[in-house]
C-alpha positions as CSV (number, residue, x, y, z in Angstrom):
1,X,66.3,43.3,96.0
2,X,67.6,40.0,94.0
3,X,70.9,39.8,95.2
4,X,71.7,37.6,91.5
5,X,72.1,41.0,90.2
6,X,75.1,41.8,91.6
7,X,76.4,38.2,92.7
8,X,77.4,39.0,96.5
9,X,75.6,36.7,98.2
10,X,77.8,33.4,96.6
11,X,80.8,34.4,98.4
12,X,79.2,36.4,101.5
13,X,78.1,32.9,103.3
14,X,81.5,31.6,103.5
15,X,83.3,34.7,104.8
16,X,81.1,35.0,107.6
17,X,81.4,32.0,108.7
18,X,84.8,31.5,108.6
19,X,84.8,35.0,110.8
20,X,82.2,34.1,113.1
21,X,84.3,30.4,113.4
22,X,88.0,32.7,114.2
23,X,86.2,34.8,116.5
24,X,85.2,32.3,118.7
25,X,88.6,30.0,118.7
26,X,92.0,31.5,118.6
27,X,93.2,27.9,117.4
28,X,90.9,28.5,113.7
29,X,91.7,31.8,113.4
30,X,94.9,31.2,111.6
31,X,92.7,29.0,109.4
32,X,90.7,31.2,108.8
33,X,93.2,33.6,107.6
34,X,93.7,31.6,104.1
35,X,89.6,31.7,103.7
36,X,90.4,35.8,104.1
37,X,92.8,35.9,102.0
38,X,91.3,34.1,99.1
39,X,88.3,36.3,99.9
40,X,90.2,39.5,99.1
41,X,91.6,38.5,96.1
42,X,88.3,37.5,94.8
43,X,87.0,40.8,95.4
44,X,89.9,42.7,93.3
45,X,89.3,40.5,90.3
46,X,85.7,41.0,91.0
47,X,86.5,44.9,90.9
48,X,88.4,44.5,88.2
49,X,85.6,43.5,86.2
50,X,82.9,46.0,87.4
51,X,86.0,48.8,87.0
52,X,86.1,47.5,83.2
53,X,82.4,47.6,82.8
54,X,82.8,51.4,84.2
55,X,84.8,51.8,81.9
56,X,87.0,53.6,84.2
57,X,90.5,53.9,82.4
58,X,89.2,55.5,79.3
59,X,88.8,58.7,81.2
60,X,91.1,58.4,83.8
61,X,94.2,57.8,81.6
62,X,95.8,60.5,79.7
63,X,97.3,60.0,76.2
64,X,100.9,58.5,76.8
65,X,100.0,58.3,81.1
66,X,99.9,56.0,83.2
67,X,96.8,54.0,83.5
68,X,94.3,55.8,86.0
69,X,96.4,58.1,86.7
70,X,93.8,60.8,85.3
71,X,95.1,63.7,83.6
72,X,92.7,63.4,80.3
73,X,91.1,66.8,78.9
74,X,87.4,66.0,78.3
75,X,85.5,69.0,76.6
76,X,82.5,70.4,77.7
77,X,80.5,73.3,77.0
78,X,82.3,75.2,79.7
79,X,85.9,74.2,79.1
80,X,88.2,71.4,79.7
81,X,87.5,69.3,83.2
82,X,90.6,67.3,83.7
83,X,90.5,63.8,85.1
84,X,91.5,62.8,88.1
85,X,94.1,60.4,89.9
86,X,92.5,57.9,90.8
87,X,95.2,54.9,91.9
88,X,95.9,54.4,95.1
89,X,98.5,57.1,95.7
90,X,98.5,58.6,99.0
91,X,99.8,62.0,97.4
92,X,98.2,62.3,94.3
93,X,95.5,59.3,94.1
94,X,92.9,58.2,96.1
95,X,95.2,56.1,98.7
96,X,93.5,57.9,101.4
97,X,90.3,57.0,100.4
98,X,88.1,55.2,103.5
99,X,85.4,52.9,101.9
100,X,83.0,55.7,102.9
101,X,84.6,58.4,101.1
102,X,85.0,56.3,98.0
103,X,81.1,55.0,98.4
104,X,80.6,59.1,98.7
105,X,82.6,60.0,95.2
106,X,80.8,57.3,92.8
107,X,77.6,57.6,94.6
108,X,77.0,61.5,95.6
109,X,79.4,62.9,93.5
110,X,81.8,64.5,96.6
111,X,85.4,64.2,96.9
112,X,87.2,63.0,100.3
113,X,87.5,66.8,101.2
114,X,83.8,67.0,100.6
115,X,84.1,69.4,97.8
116,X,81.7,68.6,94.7
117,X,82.8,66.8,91.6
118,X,81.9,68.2,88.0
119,X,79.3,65.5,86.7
120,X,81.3,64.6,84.0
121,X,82.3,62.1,86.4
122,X,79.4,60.3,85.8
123,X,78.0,59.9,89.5
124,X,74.4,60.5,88.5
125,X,74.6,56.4,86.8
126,X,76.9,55.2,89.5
127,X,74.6,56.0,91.9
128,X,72.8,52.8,90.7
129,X,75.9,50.7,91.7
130,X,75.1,48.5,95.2
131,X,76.9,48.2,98.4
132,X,78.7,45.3,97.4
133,X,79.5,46.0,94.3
134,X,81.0,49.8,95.2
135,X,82.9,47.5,97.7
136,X,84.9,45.4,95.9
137,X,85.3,48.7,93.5
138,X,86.9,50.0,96.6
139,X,89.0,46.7,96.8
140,X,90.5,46.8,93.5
141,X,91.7,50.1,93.2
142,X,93.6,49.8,96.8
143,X,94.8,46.7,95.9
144,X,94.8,45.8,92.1
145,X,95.8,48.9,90.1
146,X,99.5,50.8,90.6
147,X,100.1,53.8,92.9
148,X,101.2,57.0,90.4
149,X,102.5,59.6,92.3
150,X,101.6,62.1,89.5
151,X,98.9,64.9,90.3
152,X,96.7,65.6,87.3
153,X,96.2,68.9,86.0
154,X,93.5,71.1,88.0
155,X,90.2,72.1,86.5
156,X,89.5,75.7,86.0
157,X,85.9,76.3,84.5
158,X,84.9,80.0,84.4
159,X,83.0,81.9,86.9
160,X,80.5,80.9,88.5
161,X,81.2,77.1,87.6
162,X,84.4,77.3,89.5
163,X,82.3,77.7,92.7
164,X,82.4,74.1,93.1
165,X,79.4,74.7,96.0
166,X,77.0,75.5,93.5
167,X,77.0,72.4,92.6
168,X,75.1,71.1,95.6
169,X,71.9,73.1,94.0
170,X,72.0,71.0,90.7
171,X,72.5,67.6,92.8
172,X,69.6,68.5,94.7
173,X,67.6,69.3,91.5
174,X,68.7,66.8,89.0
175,X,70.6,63.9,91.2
176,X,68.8,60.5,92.3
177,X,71.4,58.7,94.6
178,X,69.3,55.7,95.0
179,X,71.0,52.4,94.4
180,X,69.5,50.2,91.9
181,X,65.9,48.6,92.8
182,X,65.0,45.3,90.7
183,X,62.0,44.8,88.9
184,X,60.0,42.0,90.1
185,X,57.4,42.4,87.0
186,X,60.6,41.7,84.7
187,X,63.0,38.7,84.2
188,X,66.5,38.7,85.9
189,X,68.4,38.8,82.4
190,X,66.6,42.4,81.7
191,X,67.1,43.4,85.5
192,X,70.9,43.0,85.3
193,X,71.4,44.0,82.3
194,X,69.3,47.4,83.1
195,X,71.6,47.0,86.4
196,X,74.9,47.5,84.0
197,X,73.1,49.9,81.6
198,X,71.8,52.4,84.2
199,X,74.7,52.1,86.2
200,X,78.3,51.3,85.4
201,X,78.1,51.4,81.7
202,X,76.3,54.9,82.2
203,X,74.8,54.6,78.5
204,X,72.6,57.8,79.7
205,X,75.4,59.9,80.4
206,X,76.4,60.0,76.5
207,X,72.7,59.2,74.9
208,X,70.0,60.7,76.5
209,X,69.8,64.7,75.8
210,X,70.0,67.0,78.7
211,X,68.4,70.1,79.5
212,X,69.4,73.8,80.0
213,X,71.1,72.5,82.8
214,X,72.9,69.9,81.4
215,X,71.0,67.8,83.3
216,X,69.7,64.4,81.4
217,X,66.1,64.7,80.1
218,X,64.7,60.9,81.5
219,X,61.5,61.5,79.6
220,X,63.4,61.0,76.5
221,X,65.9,58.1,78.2
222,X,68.3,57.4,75.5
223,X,67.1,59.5,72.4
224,X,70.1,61.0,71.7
225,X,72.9,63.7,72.6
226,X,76.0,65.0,72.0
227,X,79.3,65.0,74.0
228,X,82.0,66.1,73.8
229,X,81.7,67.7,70.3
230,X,80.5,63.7,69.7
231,X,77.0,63.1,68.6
232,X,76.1,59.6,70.8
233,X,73.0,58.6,68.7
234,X,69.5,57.9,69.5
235,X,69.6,54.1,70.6
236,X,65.9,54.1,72.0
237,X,64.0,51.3,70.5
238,X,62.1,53.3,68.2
239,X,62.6,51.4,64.7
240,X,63.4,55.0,62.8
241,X,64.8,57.6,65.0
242,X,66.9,54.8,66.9
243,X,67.5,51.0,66.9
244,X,64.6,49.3,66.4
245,X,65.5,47.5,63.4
246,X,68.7,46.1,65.1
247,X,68.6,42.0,65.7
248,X,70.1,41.3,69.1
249,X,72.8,39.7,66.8
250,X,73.7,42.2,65.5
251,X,74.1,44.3,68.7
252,X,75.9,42.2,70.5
253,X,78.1,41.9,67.3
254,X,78.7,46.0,67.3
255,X,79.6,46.3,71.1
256,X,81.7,43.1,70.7
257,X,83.3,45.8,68.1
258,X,83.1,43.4,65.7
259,X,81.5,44.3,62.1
260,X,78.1,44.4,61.6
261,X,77.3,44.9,57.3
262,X,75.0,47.7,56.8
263,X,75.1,49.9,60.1
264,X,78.6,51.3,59.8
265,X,81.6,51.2,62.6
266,X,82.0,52.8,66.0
267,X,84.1,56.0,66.5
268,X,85.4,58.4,68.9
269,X,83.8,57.9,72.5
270,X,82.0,54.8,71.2
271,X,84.8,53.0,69.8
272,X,86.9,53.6,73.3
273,X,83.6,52.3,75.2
274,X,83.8,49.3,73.5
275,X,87.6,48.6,72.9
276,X,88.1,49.6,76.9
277,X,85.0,48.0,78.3
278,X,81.6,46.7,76.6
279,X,83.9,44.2,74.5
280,X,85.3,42.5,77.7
281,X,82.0,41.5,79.6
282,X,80.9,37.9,80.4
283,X,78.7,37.0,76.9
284,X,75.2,36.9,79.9
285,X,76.3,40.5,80.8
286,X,76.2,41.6,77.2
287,X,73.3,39.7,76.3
288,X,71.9,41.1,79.5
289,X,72.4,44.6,78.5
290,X,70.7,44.1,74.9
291,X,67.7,42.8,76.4
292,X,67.3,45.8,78.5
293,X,68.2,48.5,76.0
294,X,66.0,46.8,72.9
295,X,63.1,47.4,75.6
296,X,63.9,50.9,76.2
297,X,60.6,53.2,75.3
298,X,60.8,54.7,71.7
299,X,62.0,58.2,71.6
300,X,60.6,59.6,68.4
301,X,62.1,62.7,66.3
302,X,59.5,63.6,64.2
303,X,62.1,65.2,62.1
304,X,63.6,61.8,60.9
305,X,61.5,60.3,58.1
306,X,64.3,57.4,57.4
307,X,66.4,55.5,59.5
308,X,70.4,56.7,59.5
309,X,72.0,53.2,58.0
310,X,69.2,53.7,55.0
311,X,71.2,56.2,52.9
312,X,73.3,56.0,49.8
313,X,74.2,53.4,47.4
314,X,77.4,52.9,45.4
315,X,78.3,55.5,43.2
316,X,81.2,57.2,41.6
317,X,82.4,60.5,39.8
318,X,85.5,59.0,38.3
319,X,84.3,60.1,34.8
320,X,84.5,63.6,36.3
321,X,88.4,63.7,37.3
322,X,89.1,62.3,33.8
323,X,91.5,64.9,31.7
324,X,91.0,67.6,34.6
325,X,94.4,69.0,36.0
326,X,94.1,69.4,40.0
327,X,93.9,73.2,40.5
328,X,96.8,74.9,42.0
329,X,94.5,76.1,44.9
330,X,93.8,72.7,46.5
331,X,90.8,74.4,48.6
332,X,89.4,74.7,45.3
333,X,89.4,71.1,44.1
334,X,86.2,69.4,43.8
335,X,84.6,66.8,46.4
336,X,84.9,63.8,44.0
337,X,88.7,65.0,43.4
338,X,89.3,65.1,47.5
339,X,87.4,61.6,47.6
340,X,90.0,60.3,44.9
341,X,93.2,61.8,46.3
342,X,92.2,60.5,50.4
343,X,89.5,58.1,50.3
344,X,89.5,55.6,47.4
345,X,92.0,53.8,48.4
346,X,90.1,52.3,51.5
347,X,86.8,53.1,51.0
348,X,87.0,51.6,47.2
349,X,86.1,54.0,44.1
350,X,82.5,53.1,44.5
351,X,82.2,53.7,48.4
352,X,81.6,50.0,49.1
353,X,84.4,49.5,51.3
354,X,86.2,46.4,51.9
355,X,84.9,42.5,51.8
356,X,83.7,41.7,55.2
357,X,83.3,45.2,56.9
358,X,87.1,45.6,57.7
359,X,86.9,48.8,56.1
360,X,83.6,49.9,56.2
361,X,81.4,50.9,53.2
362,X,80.2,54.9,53.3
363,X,76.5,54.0,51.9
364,X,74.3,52.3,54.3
365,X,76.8,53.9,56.8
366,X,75.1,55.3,60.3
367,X,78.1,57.7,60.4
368,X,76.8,59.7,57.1
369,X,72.8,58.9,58.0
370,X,72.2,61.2,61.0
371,X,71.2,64.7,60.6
372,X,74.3,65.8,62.9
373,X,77.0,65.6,61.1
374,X,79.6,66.1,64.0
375,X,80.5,62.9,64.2
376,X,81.6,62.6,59.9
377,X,83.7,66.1,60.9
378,X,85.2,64.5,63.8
379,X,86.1,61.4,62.0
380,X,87.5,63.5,59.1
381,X,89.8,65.3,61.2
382,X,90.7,63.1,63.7
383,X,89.9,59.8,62.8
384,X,89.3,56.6,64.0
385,X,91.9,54.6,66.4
386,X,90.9,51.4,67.8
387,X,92.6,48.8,70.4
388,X,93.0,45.5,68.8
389,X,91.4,46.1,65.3
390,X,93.2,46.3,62.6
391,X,90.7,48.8,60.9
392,X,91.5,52.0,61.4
393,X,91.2,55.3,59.9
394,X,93.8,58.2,59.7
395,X,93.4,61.3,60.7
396,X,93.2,64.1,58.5
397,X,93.7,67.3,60.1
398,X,97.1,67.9,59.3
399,X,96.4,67.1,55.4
400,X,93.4,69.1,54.7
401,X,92.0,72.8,55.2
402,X,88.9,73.6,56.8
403,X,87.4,74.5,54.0
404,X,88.1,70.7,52.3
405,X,86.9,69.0,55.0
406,X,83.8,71.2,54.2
407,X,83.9,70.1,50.9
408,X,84.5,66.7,51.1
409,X,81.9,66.0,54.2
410,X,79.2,67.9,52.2
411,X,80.4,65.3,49.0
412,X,80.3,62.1,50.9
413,X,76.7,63.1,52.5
414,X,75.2,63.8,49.3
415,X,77.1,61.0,47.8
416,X,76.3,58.4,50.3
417,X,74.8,59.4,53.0
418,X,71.8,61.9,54.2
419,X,71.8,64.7,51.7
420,X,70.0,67.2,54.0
421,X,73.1,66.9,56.4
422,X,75.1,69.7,56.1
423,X,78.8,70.5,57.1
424,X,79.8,74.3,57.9
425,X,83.3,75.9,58.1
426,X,82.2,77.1,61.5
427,X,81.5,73.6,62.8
428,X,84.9,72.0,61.7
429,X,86.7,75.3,62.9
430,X,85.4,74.6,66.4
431,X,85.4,70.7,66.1
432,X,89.3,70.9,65.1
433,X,89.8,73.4,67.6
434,X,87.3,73.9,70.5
435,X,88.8,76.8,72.2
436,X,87.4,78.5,68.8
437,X,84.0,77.9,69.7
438,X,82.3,81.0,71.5
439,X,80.9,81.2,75.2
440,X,78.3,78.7,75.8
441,X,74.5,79.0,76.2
442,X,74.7,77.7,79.9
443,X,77.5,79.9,80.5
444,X,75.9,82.9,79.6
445,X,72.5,82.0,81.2
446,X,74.1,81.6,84.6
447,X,76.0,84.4,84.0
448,X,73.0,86.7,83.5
449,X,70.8,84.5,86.1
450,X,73.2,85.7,88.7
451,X,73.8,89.3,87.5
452,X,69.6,89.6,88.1
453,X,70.3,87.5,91.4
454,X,72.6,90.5,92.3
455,X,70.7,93.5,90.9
456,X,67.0,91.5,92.9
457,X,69.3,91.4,96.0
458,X,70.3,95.3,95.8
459,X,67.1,96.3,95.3
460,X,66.0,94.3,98.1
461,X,68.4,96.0,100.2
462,X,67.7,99.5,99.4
463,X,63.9,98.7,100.0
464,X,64.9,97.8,103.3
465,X,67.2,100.8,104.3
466,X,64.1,103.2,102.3
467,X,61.8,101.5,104.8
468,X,63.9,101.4,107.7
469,X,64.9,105.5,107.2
470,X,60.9,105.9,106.7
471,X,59.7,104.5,109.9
C-alpha cells in the first residue's frame, strides 16, 4: 500500500526512534518526552483535518448544540435516527472509547457495547479509512474537541428496525470493511483523492442509489440518489446524465463553494458538505478528489436526453400582472404573480440573477434541470443557509401554502428550467412535513418478509408435531 496516501510514515520514523532511544536509557527518556509530546499534538491537528474531511460536525451537531455533541434529526425512510455524542464525555460521549472500540464504530459500524449502529452513520465509506489515519481520528476527539455532558436523544425506528441485531444480516450482505487498497495501475493524485472520495468524504453515501435494502447499488457508483428528502445528483462522468461537461475548474470552484456561471449553487446537504468540510481541504486534496471523481464510469439514464444546467433562458410575464388586481384568495394567484411578489427582487424580473453568481440565475440552473424536483421544493420551503456566504436564500414555508409552492415550482420549471418536471401537493406536503409521508416501501416489505418468516416457521412446526404424532 503507498503509505503517501495517508502521510504516516513522515512522522512514524522519528517517534520510534525516539522510543526505542528512552527505552534503552533512563537519562533520554525525559528527552524524549518533548519528541512525545510534539508527536501527539501533531496527531490532533492531523485529526482535525481528516475529522473536517468527514465532515463529522455537520451531523453530529444539533441546531443551536454544542458542536459534536450529536443530537441532529436526520430523516430516513423509516423515521428520524438521531445523532450521537460523540466528544469525549465519559457520560454521554465517547470518553470511554479504547482505540479498538473507536477503530470498531467507523470501521464495522458497532458501538463500544457491541450493539449495531444504523448506517446512516456512514461506516460502509469509513471502512476505507487506514490504521493510522483512524488513529489520529481517535487522537483528536480525546484530545482536541470539548467534553459535552449532554446525552442525545435516542433513536426509535419501528419494529423490526429497532432490533438493532438485525442489522448484523445487512453488514454481512452489503458491508465491505476492507481498508483502502491503492492502485498501482493509477497515479498517486487519483489514488488519494479516490482515498478521500470513497472514504471520509463518503460521496457514495448521498450519490450512488441504493437498493431495496437501502444498500448502495456499486454498479451504478455515483449515479444518483436521494437523502433525506434531498435529491444528491448524478455526478458520474457521464457528459448528460451527470458531470461530464464540468472543467476541473470549475469543480473545484463549486466545492470551494465558490460560484460557478451556468451550473447553479449548492443547497441543503450539499451546501453543509462544502461550507463544513470540502471547502477547507489542502488545494492537492481537492484537486486530488476531482481527478478521481471526473474518472468515475458513466452512469447513464436513458431517460435524460439533456443535461440539467441546459434549461431555460430569460424570460418574463410582467406584461401579464399589468392592470390585474391580486385575487383575494392568494392560493389562487398566478405563478408569474407569486414569482413577482417573492422572487424578483433577487432573482431579477428576467430570472438572470445577480452580476457575478452571488445570487444565482434560475435558467441554466441545475436546481430547475433535474427531473426530481425535490430539491426546488426543499429550497422553496426551506431555503438555502450557507456559512460564510453572503448569498443566501429565505425560506418560505411560513409565507406560502402548499398549494403556491405547487404553483410557483411548476412556474419556475416551465419558466426556466425542465418543463417535464413536475411539482405535486403531495410531495411538498411530505417535504414540509415528513411525518405526513406514509409507511415506507422497506418498511412494509420487512414487515411482510417476517410475517411469511413467521407463518413458514408455524407451519414448519406443525409438520413436525403431524409427523411426530404419526410415527
Amino acid at each position: 500500500m503507498n503509505k503517501t496516501l495517508f502521510s504516516s510514515s513522515l512522522w512514524a520514523g522519528p517517534v520510534l526512534a525516539a522510543a526505542a532511544m528512552a527505552a534503552s536509557s533512563p537519562v533520554l527518556a525525559a528527552s524524549a518526552a518533548a519528541p512525545a509530546a510534539a508527536t501527539a499534538s501533531t496527531d490532533v491537528e492531523r485529526g482535525r483535518y481528516l475529522a473536517t474531511a468527514g465532515d463529522c460536525i455537520a451531523c453530529h451537531t444539533a441546531v443551536g448544540g454544542k458542536a459534536m455533541a450529536g443530537g441532529l434529526a436526520m430523516a430516513s425512510p423509516l423515521g428520524s435516527i438521531y445523532s450521537t455524542n460523540i466528544t469525549p464525555s465519559k457520560t454521554h460521549g465517547i470518553g470511554n472509547y479504547s482505540l479498538e472500540q473507536f477503530s470498531n464504530a467507523l470501521r464495522h459500524g458497532k458501538r463500544a457495547d457491541g450493539a449495531n449502529l444504523y448506517p446512516a452513520m456512514p461506516y460502509t465509506a469509513y471502512a476505507k479509512t487506514s490504521d493510522e489515519d483512524i488513529a489520529a481520528l481517535y487522537a483528536y476527539f480525546m484530545q482536541g474537541v470539548e467534553a459535552v455532558d449532554v446525552a442525545a436523544p435516542v433513536t426509535a425506528l419501528p419494529f423490526p428496525f429497532s432490533i438493532r441485531a438485525s442489522l448484523s444480516v445487512w453488514n454481512s450482505l452489503f458491508h465491505d470493511a476492507t481498508p483502502y487498497k491503492a492502485d498501482d495501475s493509477q497515479t498517486p493524485e487519483w489514488n488519494r483523492g479516490a482515498y478521500l472520495a470513497q472514504g471520509l468524504a463518503h460521496c457514495t453515501t448521498c450519490h450512488t442509489p441504493r437498493n431495496a435494502m437501502m444498500a448502495e447499488d456499486m454498479k451504478r457508483s455515483l449515479g444518483g440518489g436521494e437523502i433525506g428528502g434531498w435529491y444528491a445528483p448524478n455526478i458520474s462522468s457521464d457528459k448528460t446524465s451527470g458531470i461530464g461537461q464540468w472543467s476541473e475548474q470549475e469543480l473545484i470552484a463549486y466545492l470551494s463553494g465558490q460560484p460557478v456561471p451556468g451550473k447553479g449553487a449548492a443547497s441543503g446537504p450539499m451546501a453543509e458538505a462544502i461550507d463544513h468540510s470540502l471547502k477547507h481541504l489542502r488545494p492537492e486534496d481537492m484537486k486530488a478528489i476531482v481527478t478521481y471523481i471526473r474518472s468515475v464510469p458513466a452512469v447513464a439514464d436513458a431517460s435524460v436526453k439533456q443535461a440539467a444546467d441546459s434549461f431555460g433562458k430569460a424570460r418574463d410575464d410582467l406584461d401579464s400582472l399589468r392592470g390585474t388586481e391580486l385575487p383575494k384568495d392568494h392560493d389562487t394567484m398566478t405563478g408569474a404573480q407569486l414569482y413577482d411578489a417573492n422572487c424578483a427582487s433577487c432573482h431579477q424580473a428576467q430570472g438572470q440573477g445577480t452580476e457575478g453568481g452571488g445570487l444565482p440565475p434560475l435558467f441554466a440552473n441545475t436546481s430547475l434541470g433535474h427531473s426530481n424536483s425535490n430539491n426546488l421544493v426543499q429550497v422553496l420551503l426551506h431555503g438555502v443557509e450557507r456559512h460564510g456566504v453572503d448569498s443566501v436564500m429565505p425560506a418560505f414555508s411560513h409565507e406560502l401554502s402548499d398549494k403556491q409552492i405547487v404553483t410557483l415550482g411548476n412556474y419556475l420549471l416551465a419558466s426556466y428550467g425542465n418543463p417535464a418536471a413536475k411539482v405535486t401537493e403531495q410531495q411538498v406536503a411530505e417535504l414540509r412535513d415528513p411525518a405526513k409521508a406514509g409507511a415506507s416501501g422497506l418498511l412494509i416489505f420487512a414487515r411482510i418478509g417476517m410475517a411469511a418468516a413467521v407463518v413458514a416457521a408455524l407451519a414448519v412446526i406443525v409438520w413436525l408435531l403431524r409427523r411426530k404424532r404419526s410415527s
